[in-house]
N, C-alpha and C positions, 0 to 999 in steps of 0.2 A: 847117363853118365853120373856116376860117383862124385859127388862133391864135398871134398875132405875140410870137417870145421876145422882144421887150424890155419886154414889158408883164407878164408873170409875176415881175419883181421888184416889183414894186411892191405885191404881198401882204405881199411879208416885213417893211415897219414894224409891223403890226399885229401877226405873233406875235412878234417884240422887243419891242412895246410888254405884251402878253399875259406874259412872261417874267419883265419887270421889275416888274410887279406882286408877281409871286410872290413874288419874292427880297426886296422889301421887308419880311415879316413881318406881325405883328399891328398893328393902331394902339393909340395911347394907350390910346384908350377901352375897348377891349377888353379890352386888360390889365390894367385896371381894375376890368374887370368881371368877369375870369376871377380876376382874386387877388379880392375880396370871395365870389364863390363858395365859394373854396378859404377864407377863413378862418372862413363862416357853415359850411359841413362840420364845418373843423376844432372850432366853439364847440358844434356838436351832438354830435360824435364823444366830445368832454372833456366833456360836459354827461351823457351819457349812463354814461361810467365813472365819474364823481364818485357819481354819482345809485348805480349799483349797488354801488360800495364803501362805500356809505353805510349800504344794505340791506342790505349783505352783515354790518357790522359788527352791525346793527341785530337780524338773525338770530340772527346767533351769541351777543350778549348776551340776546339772549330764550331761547336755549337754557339759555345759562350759568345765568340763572335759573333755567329750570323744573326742571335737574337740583340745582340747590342748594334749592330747594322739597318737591321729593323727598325727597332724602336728609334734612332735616329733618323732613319729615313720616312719613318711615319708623321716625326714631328716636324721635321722639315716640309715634308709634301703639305700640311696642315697648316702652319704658321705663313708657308708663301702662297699658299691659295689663299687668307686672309688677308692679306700684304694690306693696305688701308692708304690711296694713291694721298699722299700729302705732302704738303709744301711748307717750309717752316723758315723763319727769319734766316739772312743770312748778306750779315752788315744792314746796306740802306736797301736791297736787294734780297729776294727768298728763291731757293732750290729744291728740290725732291727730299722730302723724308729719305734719303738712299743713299749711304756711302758704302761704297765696297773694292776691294783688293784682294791681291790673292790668299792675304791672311786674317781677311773679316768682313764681316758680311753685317752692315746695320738697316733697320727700317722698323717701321710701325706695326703694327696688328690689335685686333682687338683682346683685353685678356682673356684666359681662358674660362670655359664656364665652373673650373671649380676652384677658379683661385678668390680669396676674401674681397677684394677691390673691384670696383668693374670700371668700366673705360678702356682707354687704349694704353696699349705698353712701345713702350722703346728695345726691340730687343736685338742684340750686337751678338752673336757669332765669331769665336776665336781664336784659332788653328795656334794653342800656346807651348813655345815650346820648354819644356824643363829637361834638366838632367840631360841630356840627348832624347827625350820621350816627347812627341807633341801628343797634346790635350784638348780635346773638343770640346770648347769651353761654355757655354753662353751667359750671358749678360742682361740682367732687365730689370726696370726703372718705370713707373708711371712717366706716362710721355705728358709732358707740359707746353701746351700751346706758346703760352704767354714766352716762357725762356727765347733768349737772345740767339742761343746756337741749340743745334742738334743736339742735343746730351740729356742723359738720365735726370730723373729729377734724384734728389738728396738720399731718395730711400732706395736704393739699387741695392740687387742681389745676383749670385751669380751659381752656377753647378754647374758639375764637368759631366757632359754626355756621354762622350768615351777617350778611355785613355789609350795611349800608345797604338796610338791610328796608324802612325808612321810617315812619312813624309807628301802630305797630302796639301791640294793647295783648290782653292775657289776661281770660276770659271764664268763668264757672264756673256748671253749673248741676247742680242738685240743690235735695235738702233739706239745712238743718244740722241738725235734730232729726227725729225720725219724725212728730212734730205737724205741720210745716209743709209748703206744698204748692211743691211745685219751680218753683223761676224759674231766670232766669238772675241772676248777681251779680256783682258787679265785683271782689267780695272775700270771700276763707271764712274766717271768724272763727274765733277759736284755739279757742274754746267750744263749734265744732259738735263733734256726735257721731258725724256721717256723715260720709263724703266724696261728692266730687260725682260722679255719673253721666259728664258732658260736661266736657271740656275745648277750651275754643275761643281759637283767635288770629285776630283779626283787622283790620282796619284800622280806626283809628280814625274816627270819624266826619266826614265832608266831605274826609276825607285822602284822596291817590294814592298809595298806598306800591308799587303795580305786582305789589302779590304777592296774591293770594286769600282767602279766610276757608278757615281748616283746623280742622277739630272733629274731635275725638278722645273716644272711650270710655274710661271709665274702670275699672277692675278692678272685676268685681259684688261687692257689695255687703257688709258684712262689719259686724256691729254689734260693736263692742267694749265 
């Protein structure tokens, strides 16, 4: 078959027409639909870092807790295994080195080996509260035989264990006489003879304080 050149131009409107399509781009709609894409990404992409910066803080404050739970329950478990059984003036009559309630906890121990002094200290435990925040407080004083009442001697110093514990309160179980049979107590009366077996902190009742119940032993047992 004959194929007459003056009819082979007449293909070429269609690829100009094919051409200028191209070159026109995206349409509206498109673009439209391509930027809503790109900002539903963008809203998961910042959805998704928010979300782990969040955790991430969230982590690292539940660390920061448990190692300030530790270190508190180290010194505690430590300080009442040394408890130091003593009896000190009180009026014309003497009582237990030991007063305690549910917002303090005092008694003797030897100091520590790398503090400057050596001898015994007086040291007072104190569930304080500021601001609405209670603070684990503690309290210590060369402990002075000679003095009239239970109290620091004149050079007392104090530092906070941990802050914002939350509403936590101190827990005592034992006997206060060798008659009676061990409970637990909110309070050891200046009049017992004993000291307590257990020593417990723990959160108040129907409270979130975020921190645990800690019970602690107490030095065996020593009748004076």
């Amino acid at each position: 078959v004959r194929r007459w050149p003056h009819m082979r131009p007449a293909l070429r409107p269609r690829r100009a027409c094919s051409a200028l399509t191209l070159m026109q781009g995206f349409t509206l709609v498109e673009l439209l639909v391509a930027i809503a894409i790109l900002g539903l990404f963008a809203s998961a992409t910042f959805g998704a870092v928010r979300t782990a910066g969040r955790s991430l803080d969230a982590g690292l404050q539940r660390a920061n807790t448990t190692e300030v739970e530790r270190s508190v329950s180290d010194f505690l478990r430590r300080q009442l295994a040394q408890l130091m059984p003593t009896r000190v003036p009180d009026g014309d009559e003497s009582r237990l080195a030991f007063a305690a309630d549910r917002s303090r906890l005092k008694f003797i121990a030897p100091a520590p080996q790398y503090s400057p002094g050596a001898g015994l200290l007086v040291l007072e435990l104190v569930l304080l509260k500021t601001d609405g925040q209670t603070s684990l407080v503690l309290k210590f004083g060369p402990f002075d035989p000679g003095a009239a009442e239970f109290e620091y001697a004149d050079a007392s110093e104090r530092s906070v264990l941990a802050k914002d514990i939350g509403d936590m309160v101190f827990e005592f179980f034992g006997a206060e006489v060798e008659e009676d049979r061990p409970t637990w107590k909110s309070e050891w009366r200046a009049e017992a003879d004993l000291y307590p077996t257990l020593v417990r902190l723990r959160p108040r009742n129907g409270s979130d304080s975020g921190w645990p119940e800690l019970v602690f032993s107490v030095q065996e047992q020593v009748t004076l």
